[in-house]
DRENTORKOL-3810 file (N, C-alpha, C; in nm, 4 decimals):
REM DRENTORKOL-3810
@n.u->-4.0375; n.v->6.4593; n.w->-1.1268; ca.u->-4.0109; ca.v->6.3465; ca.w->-1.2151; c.u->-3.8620; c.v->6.3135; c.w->-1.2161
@n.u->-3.7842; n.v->6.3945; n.w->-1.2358; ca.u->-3.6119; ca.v->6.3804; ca.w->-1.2307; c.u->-3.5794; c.v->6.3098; c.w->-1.0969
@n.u->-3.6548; n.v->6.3066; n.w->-0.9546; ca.u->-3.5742; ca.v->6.2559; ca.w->-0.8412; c.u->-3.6188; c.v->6.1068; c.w->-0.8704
@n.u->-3.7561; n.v->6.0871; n.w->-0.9644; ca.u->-3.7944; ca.v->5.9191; ca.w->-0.9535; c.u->-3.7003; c.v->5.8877; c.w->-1.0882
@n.u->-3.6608; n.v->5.9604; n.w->-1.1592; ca.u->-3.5637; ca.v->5.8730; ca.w->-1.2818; c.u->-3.4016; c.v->5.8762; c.w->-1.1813
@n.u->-3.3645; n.v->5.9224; n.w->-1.1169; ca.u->-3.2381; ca.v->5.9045; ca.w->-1.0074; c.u->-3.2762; c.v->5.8141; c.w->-0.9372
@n.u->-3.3971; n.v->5.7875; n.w->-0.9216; ca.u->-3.4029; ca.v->5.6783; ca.w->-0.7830; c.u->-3.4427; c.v->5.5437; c.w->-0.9074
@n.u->-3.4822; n.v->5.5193; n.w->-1.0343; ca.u->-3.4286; ca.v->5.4201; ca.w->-1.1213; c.u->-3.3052; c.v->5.3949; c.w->-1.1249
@n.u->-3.2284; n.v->5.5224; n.w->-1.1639; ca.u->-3.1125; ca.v->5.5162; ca.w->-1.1817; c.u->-3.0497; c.v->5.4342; c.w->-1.0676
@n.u->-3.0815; n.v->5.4953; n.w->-0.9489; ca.u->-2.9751; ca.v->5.4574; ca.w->-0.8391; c.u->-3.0005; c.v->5.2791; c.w->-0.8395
@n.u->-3.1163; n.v->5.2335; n.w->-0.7874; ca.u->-3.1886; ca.v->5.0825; ca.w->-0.7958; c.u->-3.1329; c.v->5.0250; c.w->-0.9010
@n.u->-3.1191; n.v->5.0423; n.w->-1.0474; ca.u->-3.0751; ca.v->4.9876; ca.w->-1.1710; c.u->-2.9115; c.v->4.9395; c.w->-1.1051
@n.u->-2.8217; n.v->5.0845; n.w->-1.0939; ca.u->-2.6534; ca.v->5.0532; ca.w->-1.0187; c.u->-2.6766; c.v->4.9391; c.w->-0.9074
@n.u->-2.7545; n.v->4.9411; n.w->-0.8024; ca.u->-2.7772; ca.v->4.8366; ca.w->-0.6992; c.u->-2.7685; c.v->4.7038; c.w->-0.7529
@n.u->-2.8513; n.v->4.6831; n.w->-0.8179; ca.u->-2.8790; ca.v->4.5789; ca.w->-0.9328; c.u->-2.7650; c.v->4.4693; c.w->-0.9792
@n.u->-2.7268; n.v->4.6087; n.w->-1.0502; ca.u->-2.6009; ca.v->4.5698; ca.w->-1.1260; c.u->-2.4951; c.v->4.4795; c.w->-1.0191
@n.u->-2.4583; n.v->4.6021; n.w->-0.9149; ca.u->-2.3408; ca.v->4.5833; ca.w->-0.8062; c.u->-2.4011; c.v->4.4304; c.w->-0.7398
@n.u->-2.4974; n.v->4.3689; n.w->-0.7091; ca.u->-2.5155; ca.v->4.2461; ca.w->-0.6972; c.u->-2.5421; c.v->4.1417; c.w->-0.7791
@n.u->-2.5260; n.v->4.1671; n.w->-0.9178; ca.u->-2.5213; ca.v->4.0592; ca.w->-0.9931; c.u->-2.3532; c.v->4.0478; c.w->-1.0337
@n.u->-2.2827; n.v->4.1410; n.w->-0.9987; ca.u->-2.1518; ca.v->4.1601; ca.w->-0.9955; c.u->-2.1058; c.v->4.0648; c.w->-0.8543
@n.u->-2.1358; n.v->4.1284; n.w->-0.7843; ca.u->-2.1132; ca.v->4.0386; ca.w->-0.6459; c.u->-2.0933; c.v->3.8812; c.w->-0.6798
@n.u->-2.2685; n.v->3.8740; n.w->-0.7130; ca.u->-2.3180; ca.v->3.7359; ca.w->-0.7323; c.u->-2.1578; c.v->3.6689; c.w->-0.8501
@n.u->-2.1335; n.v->3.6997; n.w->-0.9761; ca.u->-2.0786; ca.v->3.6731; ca.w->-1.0538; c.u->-1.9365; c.v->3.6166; c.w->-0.9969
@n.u->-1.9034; n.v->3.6874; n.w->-0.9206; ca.u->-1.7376; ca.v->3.7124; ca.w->-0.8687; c.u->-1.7551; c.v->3.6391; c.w->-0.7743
@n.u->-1.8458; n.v->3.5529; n.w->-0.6911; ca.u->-1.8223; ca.v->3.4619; ca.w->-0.5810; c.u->-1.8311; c.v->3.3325; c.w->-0.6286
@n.u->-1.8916; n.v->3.3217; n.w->-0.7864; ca.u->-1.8956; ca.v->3.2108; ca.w->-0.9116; c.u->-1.7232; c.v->3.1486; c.w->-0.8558
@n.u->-1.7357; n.v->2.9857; n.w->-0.8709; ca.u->-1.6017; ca.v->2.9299; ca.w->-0.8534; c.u->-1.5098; c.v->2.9201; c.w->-0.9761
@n.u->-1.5636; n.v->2.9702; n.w->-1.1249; ca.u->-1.4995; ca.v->3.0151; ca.w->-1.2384; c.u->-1.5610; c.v->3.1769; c.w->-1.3055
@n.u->-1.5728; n.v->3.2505; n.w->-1.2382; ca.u->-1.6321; ca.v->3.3932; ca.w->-1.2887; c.u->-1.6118; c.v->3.4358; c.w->-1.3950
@n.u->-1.7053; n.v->3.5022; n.w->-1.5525; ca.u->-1.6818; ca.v->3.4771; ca.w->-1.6403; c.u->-1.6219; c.v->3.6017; c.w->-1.6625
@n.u->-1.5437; n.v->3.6418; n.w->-1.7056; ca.u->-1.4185; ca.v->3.7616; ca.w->-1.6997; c.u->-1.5087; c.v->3.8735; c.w->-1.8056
@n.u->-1.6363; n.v->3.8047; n.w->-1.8690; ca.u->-1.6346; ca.v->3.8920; ca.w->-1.9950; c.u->-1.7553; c.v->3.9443; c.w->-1.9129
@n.u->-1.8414; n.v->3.8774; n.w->-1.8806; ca.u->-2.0063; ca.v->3.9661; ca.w->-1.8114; c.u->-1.9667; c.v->4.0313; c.w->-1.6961
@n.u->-1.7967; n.v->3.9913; n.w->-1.6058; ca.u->-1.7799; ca.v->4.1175; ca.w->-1.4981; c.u->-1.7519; c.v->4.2096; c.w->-1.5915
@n.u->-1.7037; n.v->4.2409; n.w->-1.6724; ca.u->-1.6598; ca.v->4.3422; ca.w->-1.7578; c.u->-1.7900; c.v->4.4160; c.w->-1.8237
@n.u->-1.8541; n.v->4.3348; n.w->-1.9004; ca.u->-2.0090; ca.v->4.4242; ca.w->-1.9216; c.u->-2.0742; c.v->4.4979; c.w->-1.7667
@n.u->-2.1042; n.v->4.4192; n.w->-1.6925; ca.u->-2.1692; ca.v->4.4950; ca.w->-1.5753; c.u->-2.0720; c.v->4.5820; c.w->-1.5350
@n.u->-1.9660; n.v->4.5894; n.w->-1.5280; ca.u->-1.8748; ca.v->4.7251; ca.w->-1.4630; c.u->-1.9204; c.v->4.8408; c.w->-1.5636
@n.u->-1.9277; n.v->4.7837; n.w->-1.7058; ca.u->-1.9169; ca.v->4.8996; ca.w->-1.7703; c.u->-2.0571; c.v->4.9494; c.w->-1.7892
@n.u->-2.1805; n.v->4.8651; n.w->-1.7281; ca.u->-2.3110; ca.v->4.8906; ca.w->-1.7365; c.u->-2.2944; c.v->5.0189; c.w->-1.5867
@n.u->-2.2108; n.v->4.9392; n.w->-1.4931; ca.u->-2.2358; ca.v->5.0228; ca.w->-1.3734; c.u->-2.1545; c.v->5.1858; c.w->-1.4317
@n.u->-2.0923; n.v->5.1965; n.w->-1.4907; ca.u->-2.0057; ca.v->5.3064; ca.w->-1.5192; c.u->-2.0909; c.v->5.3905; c.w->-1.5821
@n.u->-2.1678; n.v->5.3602; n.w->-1.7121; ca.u->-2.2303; ca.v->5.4466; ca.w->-1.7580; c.u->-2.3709; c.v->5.5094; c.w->-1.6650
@n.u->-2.3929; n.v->5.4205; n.w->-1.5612; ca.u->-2.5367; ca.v->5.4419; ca.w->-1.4797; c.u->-2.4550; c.v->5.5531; c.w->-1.4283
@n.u->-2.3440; n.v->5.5285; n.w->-1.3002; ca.u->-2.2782; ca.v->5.5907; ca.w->-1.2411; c.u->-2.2523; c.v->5.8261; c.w->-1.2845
@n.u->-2.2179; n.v->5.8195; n.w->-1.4673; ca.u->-2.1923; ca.v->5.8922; ca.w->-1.4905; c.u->-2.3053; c.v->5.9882; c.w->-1.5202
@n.u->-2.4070; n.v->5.9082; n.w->-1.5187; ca.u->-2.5668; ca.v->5.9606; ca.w->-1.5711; c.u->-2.6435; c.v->5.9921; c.w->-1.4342
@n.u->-2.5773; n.v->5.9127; n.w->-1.3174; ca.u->-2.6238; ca.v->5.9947; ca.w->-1.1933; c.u->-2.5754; c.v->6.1616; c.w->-1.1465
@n.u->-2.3968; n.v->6.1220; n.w->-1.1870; ca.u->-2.3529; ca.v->6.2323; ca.w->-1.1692; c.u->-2.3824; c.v->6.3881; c.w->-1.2586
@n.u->-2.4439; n.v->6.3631; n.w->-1.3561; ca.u->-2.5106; ca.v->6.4593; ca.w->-1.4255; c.u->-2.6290; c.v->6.4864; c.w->-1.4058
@n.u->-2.7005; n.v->6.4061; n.w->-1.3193; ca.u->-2.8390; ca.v->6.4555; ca.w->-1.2570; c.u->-2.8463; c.v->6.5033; c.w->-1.1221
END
């Protein structure tokens, strides 16, 4: 069960990192939702590294 909640985990960060992408190629990118998704990717990030 723990390798399929890492492999959420990991897919969820993927996710993220292309709606980030997507956001930042925006011709006015909104400074505040790159900032939520970094910090969405950060907490995924730290919850991998503990699994």
């Amino acid at each position: 069960m723990e390798s399929s909640h890492v492999s959420a985990l990991q897919a969820k960060h993927q996710g993220l990192e292309s709606q980030l992408r997507q956001e930042m190629s925006r011709p006015a990118p909104d400074d505040a939702k790159i900032q939520a998704i970094k910090k969405q990717k950060l907490r995924l990030k730290e919850e991998l590294a503990l699994n």
